[in-house]
C-alpha positions in Angstrom: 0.0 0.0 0.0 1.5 3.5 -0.8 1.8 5.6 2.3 0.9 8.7 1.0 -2.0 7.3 -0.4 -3.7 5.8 2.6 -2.9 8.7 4.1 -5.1 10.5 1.1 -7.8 7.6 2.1 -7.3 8.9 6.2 -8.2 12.2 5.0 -11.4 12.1 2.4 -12.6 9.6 4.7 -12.6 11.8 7.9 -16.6 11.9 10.0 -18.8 14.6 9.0 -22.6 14.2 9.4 -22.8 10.3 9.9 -20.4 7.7 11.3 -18.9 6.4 8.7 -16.2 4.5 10.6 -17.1 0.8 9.8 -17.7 1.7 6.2 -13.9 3.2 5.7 -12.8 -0.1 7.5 -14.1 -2.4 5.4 -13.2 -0.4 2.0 -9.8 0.5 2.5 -7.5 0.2 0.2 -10.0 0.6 -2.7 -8.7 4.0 -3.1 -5.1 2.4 -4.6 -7.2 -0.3 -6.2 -9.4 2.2 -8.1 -6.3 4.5 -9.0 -4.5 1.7 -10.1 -7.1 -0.1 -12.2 -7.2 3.5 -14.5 -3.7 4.3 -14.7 -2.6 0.0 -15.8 -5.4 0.6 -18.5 -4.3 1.2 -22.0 -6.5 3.8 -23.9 -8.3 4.0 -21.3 -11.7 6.7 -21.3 -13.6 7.7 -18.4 -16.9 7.9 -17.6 -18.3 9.8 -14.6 -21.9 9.9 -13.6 -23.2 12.6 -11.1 -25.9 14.7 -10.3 -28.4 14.1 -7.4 -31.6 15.9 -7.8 -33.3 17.6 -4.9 -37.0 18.0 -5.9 -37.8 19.5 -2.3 -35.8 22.6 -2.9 -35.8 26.4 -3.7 -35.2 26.0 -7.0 -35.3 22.4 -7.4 -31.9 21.6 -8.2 -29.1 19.0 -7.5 -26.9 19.3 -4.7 -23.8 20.5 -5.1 -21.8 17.5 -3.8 -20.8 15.3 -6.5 -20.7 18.2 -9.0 -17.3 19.7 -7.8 -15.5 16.3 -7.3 -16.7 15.2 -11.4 -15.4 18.6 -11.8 -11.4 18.0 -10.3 -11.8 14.5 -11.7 -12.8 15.6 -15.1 -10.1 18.2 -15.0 -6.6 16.3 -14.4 -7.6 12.8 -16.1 -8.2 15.0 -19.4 -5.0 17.5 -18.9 -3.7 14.1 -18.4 -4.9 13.1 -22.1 -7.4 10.7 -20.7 -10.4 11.2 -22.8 -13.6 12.1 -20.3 -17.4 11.4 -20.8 -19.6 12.9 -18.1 -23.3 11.5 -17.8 -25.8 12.5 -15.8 -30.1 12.8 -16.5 -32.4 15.6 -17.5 -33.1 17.1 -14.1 -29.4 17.7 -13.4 -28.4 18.6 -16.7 -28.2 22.5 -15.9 -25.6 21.8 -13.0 -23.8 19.1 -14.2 -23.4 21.1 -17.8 -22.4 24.5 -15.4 -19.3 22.8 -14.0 -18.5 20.8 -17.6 -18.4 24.2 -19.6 -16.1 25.6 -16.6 -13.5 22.9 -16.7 -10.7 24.2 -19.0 -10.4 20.8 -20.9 -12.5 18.8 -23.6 -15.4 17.0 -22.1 -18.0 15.4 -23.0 -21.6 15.3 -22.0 -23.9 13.1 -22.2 -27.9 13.6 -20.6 -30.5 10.8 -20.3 -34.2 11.1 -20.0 -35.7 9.6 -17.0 -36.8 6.7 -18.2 -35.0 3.1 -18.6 -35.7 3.5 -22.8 -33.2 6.3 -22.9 -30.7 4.9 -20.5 -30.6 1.5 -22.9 -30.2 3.6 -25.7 -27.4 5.5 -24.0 -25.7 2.2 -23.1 -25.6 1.1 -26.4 -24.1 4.3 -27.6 -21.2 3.8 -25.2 -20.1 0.7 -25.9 -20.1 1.2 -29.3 -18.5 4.0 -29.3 -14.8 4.8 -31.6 -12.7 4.4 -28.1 -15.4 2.7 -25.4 -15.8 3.8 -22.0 -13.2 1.6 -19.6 -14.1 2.9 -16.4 -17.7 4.0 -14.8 -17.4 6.3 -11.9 -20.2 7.4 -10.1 -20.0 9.7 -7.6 -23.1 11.0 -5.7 -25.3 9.4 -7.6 -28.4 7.6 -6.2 -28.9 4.0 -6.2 -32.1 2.2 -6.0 -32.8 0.4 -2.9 -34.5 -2.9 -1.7 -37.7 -2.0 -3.2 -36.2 -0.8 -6.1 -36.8 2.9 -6.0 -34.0 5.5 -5.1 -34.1 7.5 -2.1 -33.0 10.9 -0.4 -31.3 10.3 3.0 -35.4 10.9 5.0 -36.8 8.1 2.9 -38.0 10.0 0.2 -38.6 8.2 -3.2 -37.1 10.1 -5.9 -37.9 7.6 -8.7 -39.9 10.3 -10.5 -36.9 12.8 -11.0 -34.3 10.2 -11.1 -32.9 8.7 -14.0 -32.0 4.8 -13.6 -28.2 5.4 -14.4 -28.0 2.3 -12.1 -28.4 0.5 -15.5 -24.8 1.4 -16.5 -23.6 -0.4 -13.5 -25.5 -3.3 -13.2 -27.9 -5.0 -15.0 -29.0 -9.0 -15.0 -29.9 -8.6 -18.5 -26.7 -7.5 -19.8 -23.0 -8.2 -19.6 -20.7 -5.3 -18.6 -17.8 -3.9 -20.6 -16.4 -1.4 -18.1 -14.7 -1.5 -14.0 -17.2 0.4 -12.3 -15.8 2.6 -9.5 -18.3 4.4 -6.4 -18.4 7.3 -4.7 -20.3 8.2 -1.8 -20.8 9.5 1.6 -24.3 8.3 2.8 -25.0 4.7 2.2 -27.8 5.5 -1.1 -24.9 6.1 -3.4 -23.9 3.7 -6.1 -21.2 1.4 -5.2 -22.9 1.0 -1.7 -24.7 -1.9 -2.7 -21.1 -3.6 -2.1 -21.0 -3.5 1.7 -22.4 -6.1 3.4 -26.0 -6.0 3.8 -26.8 -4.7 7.3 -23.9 -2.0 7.8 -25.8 0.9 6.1 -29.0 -0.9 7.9 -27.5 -0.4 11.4 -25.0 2.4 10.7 -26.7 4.9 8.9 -30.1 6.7 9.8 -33.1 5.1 7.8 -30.9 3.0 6.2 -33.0 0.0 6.2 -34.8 2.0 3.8 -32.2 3.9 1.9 -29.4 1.7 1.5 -28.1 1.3 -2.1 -28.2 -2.2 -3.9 -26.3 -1.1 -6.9 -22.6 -2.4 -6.0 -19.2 -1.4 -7.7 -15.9 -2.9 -8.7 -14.2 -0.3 -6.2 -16.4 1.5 -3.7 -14.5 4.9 -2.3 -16.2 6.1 1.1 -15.9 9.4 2.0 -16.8 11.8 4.8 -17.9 14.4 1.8 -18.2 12.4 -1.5 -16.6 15.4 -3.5 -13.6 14.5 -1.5 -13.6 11.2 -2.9 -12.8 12.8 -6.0 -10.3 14.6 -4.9 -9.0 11.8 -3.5 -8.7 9.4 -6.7 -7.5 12.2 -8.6 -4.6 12.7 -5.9 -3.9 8.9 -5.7 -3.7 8.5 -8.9 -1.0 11.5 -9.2 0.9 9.7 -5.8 1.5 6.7 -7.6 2.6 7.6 -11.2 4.8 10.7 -10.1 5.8 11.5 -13.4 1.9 12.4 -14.8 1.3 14.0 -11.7 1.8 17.9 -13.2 -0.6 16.6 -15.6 -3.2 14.7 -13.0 -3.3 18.1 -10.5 -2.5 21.0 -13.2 -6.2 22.1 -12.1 -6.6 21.0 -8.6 -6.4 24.3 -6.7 -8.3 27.1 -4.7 -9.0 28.9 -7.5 -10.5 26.4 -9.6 -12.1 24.7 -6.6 -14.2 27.7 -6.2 -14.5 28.4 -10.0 -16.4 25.0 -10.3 -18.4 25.8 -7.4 -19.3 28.9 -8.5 -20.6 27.8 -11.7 -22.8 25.0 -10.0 -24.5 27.5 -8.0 -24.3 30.8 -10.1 -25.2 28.8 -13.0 -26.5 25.5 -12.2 -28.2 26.8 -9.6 -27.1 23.7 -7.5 -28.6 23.8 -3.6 -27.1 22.5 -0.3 -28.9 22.1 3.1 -32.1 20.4 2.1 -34.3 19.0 5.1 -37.4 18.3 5.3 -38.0 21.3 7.4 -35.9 23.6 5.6 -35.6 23.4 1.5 -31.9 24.0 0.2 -31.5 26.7 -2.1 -28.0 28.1 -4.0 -25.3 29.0 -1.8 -21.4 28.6 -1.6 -21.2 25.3 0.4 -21.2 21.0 0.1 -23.1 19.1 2.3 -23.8 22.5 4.9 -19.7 22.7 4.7 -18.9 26.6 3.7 -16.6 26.4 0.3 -13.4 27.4 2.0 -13.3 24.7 4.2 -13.4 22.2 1.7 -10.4 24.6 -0.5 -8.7 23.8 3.1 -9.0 20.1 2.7 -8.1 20.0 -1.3 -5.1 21.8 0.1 -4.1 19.0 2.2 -4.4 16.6 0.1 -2.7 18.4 -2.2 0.4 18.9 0.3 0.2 14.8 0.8 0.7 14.5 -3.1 4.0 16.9 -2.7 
């Protein structure tokens, strides 16, 4: 294991809102593993899926987490010449298209309807495509759950408003071309779906009736799941030194908060979203403020060098 990345793994995967102690436990190392499996890939192309919409919000919008990590992901693989398709559905498509158009670096989009027809017809595309997707890597993206429908952290069905990305991931109708990688901080995500079955059950709140059945290759638990991007990202650059210029010529302050901005100025992405309180646009991820997360990015960052 490389020191300085578990060390990376100690720090994305630090407490915030939930205990998420038992679930770093039983997926370390995944953070190499993940890293490793893109970077030993010839021609490889990655795919990251995002976007988590919040229908009980002022506008409805999706949250900014997720956004900012596709962002810093998107970012260095592509300096890095790693071509980059992001995918996400129509709800999100605002957001998610805010923080594509402010990455200085190719990328492309791709946006599904909500409906299982146009994710299909999406699959196909990608695997047929000139150079086909390798890697999958979702990050804050919902996963359905025992009954089958997705869910916000209360129990809240968001199957209306939520495309079934899931599809990409797992299916028992179809065989897989791609490593899947997840990304998440709450136990809904997919990727969750690789833990065993009661730790989101007993660790999480409502996770009986949250918890994700969509598993991953590589699950990546963090305390904030953009970290988690940050974190591959930075892992990645620890273990092939010589692309690392490349991997983090974007991962900053500055474009940290450019990213941001653009979800929220543009995309109109929300944060703080209970039931009692709807989220609206403002300059934070997961009720963090932005400059403590440019703090974190920082640190890792100073790991890397």
């Amino acid at each position: 294991m490389n020191e300085k990345v578990s060390r990376i793994e100690a720090i994305v995967g630090r407490k915030v809102k939930r205990d998420i102690t038992r679930m770093t436990q039983l997926t370390k190392g995944n953070l190499q593993k993940a890293a490793e499996s893109i970077l030993n890939t010839p021609d490889a192309h990655v795919g990251i899926v995002t976007g988590f919409f919040i229908q009980h919000a002022t506008p409805p919008s999706p949250e900014t987490d997720g956004l900012i990590g596709m962002g810093h992901l998107a970012a260095g693989l592509a300096s890095a010449g790693v071509p980059v398709t992001v995918i996400t559905d129509a709800p999100c498509a605002k957001a998610v298209w805010a923080v594509v158009d402010a990455v200085p670096e190719q990328i492309d989009l791709e946006v599904a309807a909500t409906n299982e027809r146009s994710v299909y017809r999406l699959r196909k595309s990608l695997e047929n495509a000139d150079r086909p997707i390798t890697h999958l890597i979702a990050i804050e993206r919902v996963s359905p759950a025992a009954d089958g429908k997705p869910h916000r952290e209360h129990g809240w069905d968001m199957s209306r408003e939520t495309a079934p990305l899931h599809l990409l991931f797992e299916d028992p109708t179809w065989q897989r071309r791609w490593t899947t990688i997840g990304i998440g901080d709450g136990g809904n995500e997919i990727g969750m779906g690789s833990l065993p079955p009661d730790v989101v059950d007993t660790e999480i709140p409502n996770g009986r009736v949250i918890a994700a059945k969509t598993p991953a290759d590589f699950l990546i638990v963090a305390g904030v799941s953009n970290w988690g991007g940050y974190g591959l990202l930075a892992a990645m650059a620890c273990l092939q030194p010589k692309r690392a210029a490349e991997l983090l010529r974007h991962f900053n302050r500055d474009m940290d908060h450019r990213l941001l901005s653009a979800a929220v100025e543009i995309g109109q992405a929300v944060d703080d979203s209970r039931v009692d309180s709807p989220g609206r646009p403002q300059m934070s991820v997961d009720r963090i403020p932005w400059e403590q997360h440019a703090i974190l990015l920082e640190e890792i960052a100073a790991v890397v060098a």
